[in-house]
C-alpha positions in Angstrom: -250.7 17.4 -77.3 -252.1 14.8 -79.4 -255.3 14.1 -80.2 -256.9 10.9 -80.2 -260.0 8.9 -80.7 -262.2 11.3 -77.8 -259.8 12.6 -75.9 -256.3 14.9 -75.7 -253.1 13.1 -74.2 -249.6 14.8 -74.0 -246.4 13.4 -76.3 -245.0 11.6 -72.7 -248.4 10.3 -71.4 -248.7 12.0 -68.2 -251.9 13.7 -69.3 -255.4 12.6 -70.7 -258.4 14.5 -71.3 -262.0 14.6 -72.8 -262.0 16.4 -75.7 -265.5 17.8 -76.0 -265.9 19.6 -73.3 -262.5 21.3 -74.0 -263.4 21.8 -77.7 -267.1 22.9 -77.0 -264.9 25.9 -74.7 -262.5 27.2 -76.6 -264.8 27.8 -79.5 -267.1 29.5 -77.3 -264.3 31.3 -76.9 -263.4 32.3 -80.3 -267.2 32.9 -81.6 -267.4 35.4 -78.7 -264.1 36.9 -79.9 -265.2 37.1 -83.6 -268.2 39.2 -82.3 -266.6 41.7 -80.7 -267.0 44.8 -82.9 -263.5 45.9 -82.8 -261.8 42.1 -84.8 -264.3 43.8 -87.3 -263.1 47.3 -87.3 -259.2 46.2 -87.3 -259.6 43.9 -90.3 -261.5 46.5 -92.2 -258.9 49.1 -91.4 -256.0 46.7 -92.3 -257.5 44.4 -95.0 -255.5 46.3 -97.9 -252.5 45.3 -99.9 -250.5 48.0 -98.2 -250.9 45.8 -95.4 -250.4 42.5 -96.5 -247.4 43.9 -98.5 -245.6 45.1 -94.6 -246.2 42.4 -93.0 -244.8 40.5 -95.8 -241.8 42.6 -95.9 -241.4 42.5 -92.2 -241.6 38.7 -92.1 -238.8 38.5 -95.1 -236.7 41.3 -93.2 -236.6 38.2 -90.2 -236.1 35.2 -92.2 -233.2 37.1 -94.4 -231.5 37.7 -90.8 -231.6 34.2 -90.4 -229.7 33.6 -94.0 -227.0 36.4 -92.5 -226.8 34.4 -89.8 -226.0 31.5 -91.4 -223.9 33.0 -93.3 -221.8 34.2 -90.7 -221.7 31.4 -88.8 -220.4 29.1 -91.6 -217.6 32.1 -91.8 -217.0 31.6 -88.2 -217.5 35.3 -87.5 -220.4 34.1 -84.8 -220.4 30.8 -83.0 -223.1 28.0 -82.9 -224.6 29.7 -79.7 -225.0 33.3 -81.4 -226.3 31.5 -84.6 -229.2 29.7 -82.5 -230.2 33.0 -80.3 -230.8 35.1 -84.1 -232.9 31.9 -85.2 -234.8 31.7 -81.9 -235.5 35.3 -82.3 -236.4 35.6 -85.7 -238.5 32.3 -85.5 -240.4 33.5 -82.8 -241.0 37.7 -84.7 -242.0 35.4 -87.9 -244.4 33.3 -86.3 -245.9 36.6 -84.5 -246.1 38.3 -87.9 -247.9 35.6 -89.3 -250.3 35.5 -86.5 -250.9 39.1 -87.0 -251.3 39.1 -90.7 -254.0 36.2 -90.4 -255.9 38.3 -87.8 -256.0 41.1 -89.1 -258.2 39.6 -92.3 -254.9 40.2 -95.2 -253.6 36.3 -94.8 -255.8 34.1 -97.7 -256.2 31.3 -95.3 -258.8 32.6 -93.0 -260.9 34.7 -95.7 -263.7 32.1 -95.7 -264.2 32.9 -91.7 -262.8 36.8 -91.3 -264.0 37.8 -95.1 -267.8 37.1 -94.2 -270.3 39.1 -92.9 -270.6 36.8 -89.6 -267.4 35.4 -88.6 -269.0 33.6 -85.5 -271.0 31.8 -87.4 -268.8 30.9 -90.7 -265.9 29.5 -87.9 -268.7 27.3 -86.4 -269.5 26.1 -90.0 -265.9 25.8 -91.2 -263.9 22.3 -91.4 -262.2 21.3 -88.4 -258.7 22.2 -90.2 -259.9 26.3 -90.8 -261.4 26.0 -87.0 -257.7 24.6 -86.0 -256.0 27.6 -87.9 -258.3 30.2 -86.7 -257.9 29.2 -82.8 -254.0 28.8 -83.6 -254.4 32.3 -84.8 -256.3 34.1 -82.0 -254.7 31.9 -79.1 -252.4 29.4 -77.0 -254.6 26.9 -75.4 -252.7 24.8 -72.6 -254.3 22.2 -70.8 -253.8 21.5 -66.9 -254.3 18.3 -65.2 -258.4 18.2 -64.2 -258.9 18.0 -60.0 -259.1 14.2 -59.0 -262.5 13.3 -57.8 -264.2 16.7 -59.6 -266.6 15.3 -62.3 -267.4 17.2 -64.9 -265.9 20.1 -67.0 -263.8 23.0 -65.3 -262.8 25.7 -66.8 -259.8 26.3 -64.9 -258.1 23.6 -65.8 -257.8 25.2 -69.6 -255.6 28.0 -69.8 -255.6 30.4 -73.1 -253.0 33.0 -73.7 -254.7 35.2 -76.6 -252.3 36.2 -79.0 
């Protein structure tokens, strides 16, 4: 999706949407999910180095079986299909790391939401670009084409896959 002057449209133009309504519920969304009591209790029980240092580790593990891969592929000891499953795979366990280390409060980027005493209300107060990175973070948002005829906002027609 891109996003335009006041509204969403896809890359191939068979979708346009209001963008207010949307962005008005999905961080409803996320402020309800920064108040629940147990984001808080999982990022004070991982917010150590320990942490940050395993996940860290973790996400290096993937991206060196990537190198390996590439490395045997320019051997020819695994084809071009092999050498595009192991990046898939990796690609996909690296970005889920990095999602996981950012929620649990040990990835730097979203300190000035998850570090404060009220995370609602610093994400609601944060620029547009942190309010991006946390909802990337906590979810998948996919829009669906709104009813014809059906004014107004519906819910429905926003799907969210929490991460």
């Amino acid at each position: 999706m891109r996003t335009r002057a006041r509204y969403y449209s896809c890359n191939a133009g068979h979708l346009n949407r209001t963008r207010d309504a949307i962005d008005d519920f999905v961080r409803a969304l996320v402020v309800a999910r920064l108040q629940k009591k147990d984001l808080k209790r999982r990022k004070k029980q991982q917010a150590d180095p320990e942490v940050k240092d395993a996940f860290s580790e973790q996400i290096a593990q993937q991206r060196a079986r990537i190198a390996r891969a590439e490395r045997d592929y320019d051997a020819e000891v695994i084809e071009g299909a092999d050498l595009a499953r192991i990046r898939d795979a990796a690609r996909t366990e690296i970005t889920r790391l990095e999602a996981e280390r950012l929620a649990s409060g040990t990835g730097t980027v979203l300190a000035p939401i998850l570090g404060t005493p009220d995370p609602a209300a610093a994400f609601l107060e944060a620029p547009i670009a942190l309010q991006r990175t946390m909802i990337d973070t906590l979810m998948t948002v996919t829009l669906k084409r709104a009813k014809q005829g059906k004014k107004g906002f519906d819910p429905e027609s926003v799907e969210i896959v929490w991460k």
